[in-house]
N, CA and C atoms as an extended XYZ file, in Angstrom:
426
Properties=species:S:1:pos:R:3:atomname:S:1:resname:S:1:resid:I:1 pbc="F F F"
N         3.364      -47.945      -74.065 N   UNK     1
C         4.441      -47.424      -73.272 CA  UNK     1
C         3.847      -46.559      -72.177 C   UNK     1
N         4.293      -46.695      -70.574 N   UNK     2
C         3.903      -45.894      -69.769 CA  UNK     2
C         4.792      -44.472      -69.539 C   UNK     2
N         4.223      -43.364      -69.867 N   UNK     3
C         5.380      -42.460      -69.804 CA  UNK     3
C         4.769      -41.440      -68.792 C   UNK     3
N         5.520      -41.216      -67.590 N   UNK     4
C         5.662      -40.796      -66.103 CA  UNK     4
C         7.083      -40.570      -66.323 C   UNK     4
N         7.538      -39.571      -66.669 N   UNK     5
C         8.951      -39.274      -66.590 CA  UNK     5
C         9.061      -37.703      -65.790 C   UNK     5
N        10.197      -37.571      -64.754 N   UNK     6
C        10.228      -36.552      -63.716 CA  UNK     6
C        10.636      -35.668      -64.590 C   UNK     6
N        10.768      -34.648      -64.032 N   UNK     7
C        10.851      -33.229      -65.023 CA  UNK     7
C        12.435      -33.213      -64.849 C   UNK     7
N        12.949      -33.750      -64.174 N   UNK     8
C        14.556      -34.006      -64.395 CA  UNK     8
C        15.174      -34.748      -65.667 C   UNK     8
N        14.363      -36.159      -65.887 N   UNK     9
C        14.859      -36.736      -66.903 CA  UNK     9
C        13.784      -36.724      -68.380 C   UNK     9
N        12.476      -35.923      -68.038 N   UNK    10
C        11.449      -35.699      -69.484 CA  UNK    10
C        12.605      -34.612      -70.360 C   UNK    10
N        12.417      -35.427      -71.485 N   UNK    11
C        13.095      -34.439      -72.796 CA  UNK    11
C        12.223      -33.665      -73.113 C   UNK    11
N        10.960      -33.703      -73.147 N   UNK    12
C        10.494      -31.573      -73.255 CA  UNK    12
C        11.020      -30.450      -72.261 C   UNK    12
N        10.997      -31.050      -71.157 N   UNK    13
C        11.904      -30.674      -69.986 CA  UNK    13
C        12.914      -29.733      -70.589 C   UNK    13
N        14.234      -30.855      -71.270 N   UNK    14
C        15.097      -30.486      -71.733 CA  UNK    14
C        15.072      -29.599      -72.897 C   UNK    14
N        14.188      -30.238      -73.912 N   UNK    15
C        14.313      -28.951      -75.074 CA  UNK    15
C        13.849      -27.370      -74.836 C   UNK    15
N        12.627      -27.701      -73.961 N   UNK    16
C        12.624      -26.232      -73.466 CA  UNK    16
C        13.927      -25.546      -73.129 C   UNK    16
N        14.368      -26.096      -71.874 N   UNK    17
C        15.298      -25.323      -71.507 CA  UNK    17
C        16.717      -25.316      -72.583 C   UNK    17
N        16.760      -26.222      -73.543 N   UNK    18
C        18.005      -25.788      -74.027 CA  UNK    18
C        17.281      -24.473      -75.761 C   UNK    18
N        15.953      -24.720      -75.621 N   UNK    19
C        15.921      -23.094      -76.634 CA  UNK    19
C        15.478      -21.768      -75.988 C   UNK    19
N        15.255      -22.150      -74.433 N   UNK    20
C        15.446      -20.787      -73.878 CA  UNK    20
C        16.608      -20.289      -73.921 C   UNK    20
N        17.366      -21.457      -74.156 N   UNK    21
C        19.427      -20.657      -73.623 CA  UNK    21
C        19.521      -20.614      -75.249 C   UNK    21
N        18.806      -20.776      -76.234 N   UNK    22
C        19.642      -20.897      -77.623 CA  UNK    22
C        20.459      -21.670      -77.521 C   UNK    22
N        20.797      -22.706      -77.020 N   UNK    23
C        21.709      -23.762      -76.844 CA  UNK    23
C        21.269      -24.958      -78.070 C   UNK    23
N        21.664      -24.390      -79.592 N   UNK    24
C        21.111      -25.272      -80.104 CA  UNK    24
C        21.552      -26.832      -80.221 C   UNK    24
N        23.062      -27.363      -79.814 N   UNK    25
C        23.374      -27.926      -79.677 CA  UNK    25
C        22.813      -29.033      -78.360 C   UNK    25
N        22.734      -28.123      -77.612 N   UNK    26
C        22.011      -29.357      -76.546 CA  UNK    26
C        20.787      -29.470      -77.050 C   UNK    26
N        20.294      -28.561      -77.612 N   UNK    27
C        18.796      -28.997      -78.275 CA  UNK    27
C        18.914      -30.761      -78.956 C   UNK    27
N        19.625      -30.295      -80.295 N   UNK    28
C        19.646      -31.361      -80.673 CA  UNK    28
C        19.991      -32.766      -79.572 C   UNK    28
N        20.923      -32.691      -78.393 N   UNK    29
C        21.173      -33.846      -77.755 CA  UNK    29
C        19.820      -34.507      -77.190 C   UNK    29
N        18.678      -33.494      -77.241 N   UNK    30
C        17.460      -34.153      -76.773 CA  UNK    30
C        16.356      -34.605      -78.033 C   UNK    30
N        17.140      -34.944      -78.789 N   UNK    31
C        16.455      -35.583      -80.201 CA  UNK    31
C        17.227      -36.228      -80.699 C   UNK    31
N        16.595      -37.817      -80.917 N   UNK    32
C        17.136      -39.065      -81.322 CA  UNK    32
C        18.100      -38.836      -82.837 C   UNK    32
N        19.158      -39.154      -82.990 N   UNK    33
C        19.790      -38.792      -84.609 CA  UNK    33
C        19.104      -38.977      -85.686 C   UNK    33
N        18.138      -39.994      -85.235 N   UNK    34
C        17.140      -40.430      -86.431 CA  UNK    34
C        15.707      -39.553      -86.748 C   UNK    34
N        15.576      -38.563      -85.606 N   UNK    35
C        14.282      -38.378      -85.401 CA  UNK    35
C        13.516      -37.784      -86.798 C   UNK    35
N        12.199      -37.527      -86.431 N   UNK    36
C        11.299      -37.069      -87.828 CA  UNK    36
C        11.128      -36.184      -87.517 C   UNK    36
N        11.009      -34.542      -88.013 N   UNK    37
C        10.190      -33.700      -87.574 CA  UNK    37
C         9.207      -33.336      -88.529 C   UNK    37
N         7.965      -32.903      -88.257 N   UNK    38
C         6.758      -32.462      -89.399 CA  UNK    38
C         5.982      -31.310      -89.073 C   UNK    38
N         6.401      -30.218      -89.371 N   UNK    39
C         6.472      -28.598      -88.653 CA  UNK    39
C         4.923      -28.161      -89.503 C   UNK    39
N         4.287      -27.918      -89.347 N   UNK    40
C         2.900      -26.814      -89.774 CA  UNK    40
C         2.902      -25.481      -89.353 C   UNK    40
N         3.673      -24.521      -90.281 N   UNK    41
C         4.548      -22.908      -89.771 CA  UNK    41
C         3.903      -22.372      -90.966 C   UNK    41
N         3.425      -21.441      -90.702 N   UNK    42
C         3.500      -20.559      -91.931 CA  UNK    42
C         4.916      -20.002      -92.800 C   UNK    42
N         4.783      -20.326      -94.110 N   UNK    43
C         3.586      -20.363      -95.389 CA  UNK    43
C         3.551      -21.901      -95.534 C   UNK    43
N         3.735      -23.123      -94.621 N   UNK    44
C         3.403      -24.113      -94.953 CA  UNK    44
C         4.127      -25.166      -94.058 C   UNK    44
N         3.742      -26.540      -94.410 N   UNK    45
C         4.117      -28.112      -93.922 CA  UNK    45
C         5.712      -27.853      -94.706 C   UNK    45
N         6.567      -28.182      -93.234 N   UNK    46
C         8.369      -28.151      -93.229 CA  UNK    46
C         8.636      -29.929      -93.038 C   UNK    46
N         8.982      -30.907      -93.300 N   UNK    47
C         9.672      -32.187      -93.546 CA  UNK    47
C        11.062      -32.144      -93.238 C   UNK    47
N        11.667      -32.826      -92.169 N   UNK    48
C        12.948      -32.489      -91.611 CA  UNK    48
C        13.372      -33.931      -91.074 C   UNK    48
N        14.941      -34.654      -91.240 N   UNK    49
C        14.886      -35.918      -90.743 CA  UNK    49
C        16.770      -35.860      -90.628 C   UNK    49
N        16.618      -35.655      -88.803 N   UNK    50
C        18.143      -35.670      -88.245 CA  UNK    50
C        18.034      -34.734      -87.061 C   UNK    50
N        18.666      -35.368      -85.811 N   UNK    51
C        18.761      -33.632      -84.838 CA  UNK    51
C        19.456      -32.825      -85.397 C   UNK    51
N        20.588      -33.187      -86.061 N   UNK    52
C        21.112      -31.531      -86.608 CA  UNK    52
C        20.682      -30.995      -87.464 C   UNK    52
N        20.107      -31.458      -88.585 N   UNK    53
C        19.126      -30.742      -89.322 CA  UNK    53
C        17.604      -30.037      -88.503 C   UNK    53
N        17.026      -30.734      -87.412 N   UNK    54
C        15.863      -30.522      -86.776 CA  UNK    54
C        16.649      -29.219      -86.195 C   UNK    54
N        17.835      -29.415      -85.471 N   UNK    55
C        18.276      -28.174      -84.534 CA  UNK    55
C        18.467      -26.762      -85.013 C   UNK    55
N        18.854      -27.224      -86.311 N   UNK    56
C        19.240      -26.096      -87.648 CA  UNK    56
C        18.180      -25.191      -87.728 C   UNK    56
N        16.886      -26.081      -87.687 N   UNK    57
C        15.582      -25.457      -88.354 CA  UNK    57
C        15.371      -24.271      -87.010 C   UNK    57
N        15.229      -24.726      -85.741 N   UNK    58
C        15.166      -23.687      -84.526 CA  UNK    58
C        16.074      -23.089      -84.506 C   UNK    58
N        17.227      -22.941      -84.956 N   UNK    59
C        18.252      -21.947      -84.632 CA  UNK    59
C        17.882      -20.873      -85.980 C   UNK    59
N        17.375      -21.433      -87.272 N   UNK    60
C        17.352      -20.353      -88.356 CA  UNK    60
C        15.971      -19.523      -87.685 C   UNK    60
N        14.875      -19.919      -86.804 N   UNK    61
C        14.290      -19.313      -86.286 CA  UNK    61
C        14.622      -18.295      -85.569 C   UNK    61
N        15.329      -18.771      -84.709 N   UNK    62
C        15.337      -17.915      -83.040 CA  UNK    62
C        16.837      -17.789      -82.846 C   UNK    62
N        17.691      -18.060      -83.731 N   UNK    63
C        19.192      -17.599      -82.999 CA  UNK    63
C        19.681      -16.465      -83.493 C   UNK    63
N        18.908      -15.650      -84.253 N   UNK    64
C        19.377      -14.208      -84.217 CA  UNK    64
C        18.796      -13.565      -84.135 C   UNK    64
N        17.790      -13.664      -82.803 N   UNK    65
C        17.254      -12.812      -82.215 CA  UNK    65
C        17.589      -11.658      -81.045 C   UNK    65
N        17.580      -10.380      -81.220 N   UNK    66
C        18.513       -9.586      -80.148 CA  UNK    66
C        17.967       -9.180      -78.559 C   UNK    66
N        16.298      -10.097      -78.688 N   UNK    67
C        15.786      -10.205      -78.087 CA  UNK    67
C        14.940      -11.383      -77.540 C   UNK    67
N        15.279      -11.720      -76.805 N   UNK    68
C        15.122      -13.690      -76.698 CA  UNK    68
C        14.164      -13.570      -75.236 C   UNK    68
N        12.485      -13.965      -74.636 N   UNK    69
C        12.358      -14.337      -73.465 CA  UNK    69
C        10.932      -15.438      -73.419 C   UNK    69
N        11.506      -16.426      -72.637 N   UNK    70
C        10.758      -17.821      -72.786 CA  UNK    70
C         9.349      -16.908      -71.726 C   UNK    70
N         8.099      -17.519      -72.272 N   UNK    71
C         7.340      -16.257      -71.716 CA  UNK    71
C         5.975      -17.632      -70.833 C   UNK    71
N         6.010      -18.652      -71.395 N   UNK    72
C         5.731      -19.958      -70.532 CA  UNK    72
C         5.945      -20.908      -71.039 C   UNK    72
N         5.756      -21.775      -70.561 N   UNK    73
C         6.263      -23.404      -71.421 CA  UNK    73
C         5.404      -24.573      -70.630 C   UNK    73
N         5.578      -25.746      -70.454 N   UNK    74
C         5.285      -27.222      -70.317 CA  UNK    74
C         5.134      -28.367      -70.838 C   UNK    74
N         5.515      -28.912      -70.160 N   UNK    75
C         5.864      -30.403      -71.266 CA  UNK    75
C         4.974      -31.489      -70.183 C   UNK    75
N         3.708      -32.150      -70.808 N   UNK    76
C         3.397      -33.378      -70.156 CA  UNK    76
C         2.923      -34.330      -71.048 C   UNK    76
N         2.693      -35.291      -70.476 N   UNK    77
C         2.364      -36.772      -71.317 CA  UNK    77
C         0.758      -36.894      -71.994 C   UNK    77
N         0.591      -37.003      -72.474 N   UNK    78
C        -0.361      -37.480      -73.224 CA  UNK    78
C        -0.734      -38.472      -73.504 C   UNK    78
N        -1.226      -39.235      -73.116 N   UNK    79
C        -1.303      -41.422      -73.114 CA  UNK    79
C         0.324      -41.227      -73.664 C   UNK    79
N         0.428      -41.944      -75.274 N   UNK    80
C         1.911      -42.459      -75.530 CA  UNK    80
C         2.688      -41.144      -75.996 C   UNK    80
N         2.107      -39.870      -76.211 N   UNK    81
C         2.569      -38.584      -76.549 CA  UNK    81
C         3.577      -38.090      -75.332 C   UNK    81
N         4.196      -37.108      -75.826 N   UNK    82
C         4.612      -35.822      -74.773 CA  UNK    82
C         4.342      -35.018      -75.236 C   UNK    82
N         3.543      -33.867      -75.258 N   UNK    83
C         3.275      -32.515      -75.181 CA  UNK    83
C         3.860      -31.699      -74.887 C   UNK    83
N         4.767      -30.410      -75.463 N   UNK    84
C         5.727      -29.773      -75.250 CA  UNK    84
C         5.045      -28.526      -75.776 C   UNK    84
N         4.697      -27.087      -75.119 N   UNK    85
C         4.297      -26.301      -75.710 CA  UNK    85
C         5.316      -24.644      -74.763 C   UNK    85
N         5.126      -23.773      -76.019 N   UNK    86
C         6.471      -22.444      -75.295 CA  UNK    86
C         5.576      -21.721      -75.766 C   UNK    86
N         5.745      -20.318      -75.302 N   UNK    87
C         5.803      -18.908      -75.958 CA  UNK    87
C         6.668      -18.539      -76.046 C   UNK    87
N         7.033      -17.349      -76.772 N   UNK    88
C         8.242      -16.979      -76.456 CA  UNK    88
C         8.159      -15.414      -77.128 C   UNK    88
N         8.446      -14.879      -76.329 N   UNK    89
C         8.924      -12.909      -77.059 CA  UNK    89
C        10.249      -12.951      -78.173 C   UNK    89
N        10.190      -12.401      -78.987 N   UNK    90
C        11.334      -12.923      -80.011 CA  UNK    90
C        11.495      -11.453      -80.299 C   UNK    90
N        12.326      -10.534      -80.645 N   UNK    91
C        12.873       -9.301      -81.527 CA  UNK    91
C        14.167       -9.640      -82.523 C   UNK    91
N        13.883       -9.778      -83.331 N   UNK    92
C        14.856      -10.020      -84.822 CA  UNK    92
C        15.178       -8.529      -84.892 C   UNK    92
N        16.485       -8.665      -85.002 N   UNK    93
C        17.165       -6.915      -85.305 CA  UNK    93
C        16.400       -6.327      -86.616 C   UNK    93
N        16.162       -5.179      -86.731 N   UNK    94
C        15.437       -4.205      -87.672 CA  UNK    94
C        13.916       -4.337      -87.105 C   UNK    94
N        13.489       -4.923      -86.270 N   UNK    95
C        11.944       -5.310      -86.659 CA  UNK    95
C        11.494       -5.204      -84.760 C   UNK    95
N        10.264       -5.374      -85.153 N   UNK    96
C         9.133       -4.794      -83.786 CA  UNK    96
C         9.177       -6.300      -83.157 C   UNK    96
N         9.338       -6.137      -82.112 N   UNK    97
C         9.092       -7.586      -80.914 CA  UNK    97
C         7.713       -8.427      -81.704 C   UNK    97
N         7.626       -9.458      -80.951 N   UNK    98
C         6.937      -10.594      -81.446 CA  UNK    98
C         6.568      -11.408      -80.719 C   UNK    98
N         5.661      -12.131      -80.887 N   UNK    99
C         5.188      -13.037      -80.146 CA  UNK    99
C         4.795      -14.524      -80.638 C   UNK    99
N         5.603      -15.511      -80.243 N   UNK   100
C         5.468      -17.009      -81.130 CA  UNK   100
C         5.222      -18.218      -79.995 C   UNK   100
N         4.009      -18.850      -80.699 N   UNK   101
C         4.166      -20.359      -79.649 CA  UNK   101
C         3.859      -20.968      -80.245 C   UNK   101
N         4.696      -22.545      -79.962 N   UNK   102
C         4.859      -23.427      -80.769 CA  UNK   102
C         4.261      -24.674      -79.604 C   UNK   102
N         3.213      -25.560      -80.363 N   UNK   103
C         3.072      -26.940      -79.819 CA  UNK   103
C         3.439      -28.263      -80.233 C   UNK   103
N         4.354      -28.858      -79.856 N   UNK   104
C         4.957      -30.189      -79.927 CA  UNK   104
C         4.168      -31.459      -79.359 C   UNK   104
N         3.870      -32.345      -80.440 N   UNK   105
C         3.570      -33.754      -80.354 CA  UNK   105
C         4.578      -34.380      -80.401 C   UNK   105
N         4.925      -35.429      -79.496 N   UNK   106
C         6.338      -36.160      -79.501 CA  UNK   106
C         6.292      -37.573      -79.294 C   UNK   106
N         6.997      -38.247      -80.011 N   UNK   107
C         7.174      -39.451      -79.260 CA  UNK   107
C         8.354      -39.618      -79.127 C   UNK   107
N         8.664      -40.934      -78.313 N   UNK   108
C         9.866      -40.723      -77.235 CA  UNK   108
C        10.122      -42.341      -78.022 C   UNK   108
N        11.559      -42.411      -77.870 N   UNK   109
C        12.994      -43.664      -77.819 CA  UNK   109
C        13.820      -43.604      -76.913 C   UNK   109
N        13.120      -44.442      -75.466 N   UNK   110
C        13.831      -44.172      -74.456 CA  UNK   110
C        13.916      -42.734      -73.696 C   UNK   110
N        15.053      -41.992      -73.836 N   UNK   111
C        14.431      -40.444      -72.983 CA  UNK   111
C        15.046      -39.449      -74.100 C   UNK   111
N        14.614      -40.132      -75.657 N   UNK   112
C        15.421      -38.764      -76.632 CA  UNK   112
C        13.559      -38.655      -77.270 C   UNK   112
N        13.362      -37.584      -78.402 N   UNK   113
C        12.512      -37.563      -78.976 CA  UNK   113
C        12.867      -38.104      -80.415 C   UNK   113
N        12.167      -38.771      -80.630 N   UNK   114
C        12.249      -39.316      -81.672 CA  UNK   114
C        11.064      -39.055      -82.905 C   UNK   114
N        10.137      -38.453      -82.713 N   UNK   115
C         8.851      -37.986      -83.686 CA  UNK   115
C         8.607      -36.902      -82.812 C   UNK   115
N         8.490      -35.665      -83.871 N   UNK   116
C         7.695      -34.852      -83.626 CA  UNK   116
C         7.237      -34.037      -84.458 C   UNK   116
N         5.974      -33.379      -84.107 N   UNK   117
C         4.604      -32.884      -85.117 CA  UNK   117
C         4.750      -31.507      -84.417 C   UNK   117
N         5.078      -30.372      -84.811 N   UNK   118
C         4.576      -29.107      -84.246 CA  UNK   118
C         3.785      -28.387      -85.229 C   UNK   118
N         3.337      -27.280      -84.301 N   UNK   119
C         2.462      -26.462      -85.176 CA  UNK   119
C         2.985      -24.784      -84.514 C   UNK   119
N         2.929      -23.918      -85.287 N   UNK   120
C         3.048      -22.656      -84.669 CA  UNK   120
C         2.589      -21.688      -85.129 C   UNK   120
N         1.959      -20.895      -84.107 N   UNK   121
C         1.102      -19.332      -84.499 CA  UNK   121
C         2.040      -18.420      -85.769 C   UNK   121
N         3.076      -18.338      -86.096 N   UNK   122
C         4.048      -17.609      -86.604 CA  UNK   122
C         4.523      -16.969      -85.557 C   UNK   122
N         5.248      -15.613      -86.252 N   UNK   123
C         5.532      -14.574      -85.573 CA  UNK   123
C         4.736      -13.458      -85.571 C   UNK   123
N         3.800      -13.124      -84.909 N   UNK   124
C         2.414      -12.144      -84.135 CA  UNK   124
C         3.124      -11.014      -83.712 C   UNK   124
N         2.692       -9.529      -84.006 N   UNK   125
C         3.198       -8.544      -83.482 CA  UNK   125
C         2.598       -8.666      -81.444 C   UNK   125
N         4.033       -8.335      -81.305 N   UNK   126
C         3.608       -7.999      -79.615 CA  UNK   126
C         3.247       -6.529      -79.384 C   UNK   126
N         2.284       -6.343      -78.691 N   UNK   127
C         1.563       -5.314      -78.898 CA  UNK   127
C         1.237       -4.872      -77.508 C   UNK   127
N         0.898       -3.662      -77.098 N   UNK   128
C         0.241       -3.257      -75.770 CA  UNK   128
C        -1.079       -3.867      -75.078 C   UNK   128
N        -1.638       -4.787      -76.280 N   UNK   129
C        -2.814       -5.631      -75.608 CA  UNK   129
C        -2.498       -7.082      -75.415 C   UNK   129
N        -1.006       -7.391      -74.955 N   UNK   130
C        -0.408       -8.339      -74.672 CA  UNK   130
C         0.634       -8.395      -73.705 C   UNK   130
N        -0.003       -6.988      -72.332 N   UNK   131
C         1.089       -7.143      -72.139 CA  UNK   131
C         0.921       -8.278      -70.467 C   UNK   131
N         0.258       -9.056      -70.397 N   UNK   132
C        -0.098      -10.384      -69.737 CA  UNK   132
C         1.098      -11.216      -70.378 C   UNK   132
N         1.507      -11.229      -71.364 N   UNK   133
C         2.599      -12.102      -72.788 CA  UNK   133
C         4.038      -11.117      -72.216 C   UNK   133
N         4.256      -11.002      -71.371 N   UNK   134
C         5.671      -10.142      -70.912 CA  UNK   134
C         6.771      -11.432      -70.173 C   UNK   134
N         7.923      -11.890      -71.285 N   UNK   135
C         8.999      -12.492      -70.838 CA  UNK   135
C         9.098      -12.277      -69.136 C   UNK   135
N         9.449      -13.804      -68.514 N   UNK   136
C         9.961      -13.313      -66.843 CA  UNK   136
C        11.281      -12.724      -66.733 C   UNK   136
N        12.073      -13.062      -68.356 N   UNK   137
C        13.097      -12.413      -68.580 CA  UNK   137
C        13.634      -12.447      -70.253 C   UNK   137
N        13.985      -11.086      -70.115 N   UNK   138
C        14.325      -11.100      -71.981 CA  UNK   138
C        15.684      -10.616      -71.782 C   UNK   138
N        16.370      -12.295      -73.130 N   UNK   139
C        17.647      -12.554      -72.994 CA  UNK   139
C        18.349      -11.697      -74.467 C   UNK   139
N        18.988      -10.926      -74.333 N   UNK   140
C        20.248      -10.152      -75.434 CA  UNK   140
C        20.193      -11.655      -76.480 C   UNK   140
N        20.878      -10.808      -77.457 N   UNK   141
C        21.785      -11.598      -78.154 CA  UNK   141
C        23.440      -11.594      -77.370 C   UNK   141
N        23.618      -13.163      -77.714 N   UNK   142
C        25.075      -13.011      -77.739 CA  UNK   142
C        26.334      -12.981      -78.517 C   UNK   142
């Protein structure tokens, strides 16, 4: 498969931007109903099979966070892969800011994702020797 897709119609494109907004619902619209996910998170390998179950899993992450800011991202191709990788500043109420990035292996069905392999640092204290790692904007809870 040749995959050259514009940043208008690439679905890392899209998932980025729909878990910068917490939009977990459009999240899921950019993952096939069938898709696989196979997460490597600490304390271990997560097995997940459905966008709304896949969408579930990022929202029990990051949707009650009172402090939300996408801190970089990009999504490009990889021969038959897409590559989707974020940071992101996270503050969970009671607790000290954070720092998480996650990298996505994907494969594509047409322009949804249909496989994907991530891996992620956890959640890392954000600290004063990070502050290069400063959101271009940090979003409230809503």
């Amino acid at each position: 498969m040749s995959m050259q897709p514009s940043s208008a119609t690439d679905p890392g494109t899209g998932f980025i931007a729909a878990l910068a907004a917490r939009d977990f619902s459009r999240l899921a619209g950019t993952l096939a109903p069938e898709v696989r996910m196979r997460a490597l998170i600490p304390p271990g390998l997560v097995e997940i099979s459905g966008a709304e179950a896949a969408a579930a899993k990022f929202e029990s992450w990051f949707g009650d966070a009172e402090e939300f800011g996408l801190i970089r991202s990009g999504s490009d191709a990889v021969a038959d892969r897409l590559h989707v990788f974020y940071r992101l500043h996270v503050k969970k109420p009671g607790n000290v800011p954070k720092l998480v990035e996650q990298h996505l292996l994907c494969t594509l069905d047409t322009d949804r994702i249909n496989g994907l392999d991530l891996v992620c640092t956890g959640f890392r204290p954000h600290t004063e020797a990070c502050l290069d790692d400063e959101p271009a904007a940090v979003l409230g809870s809503r």
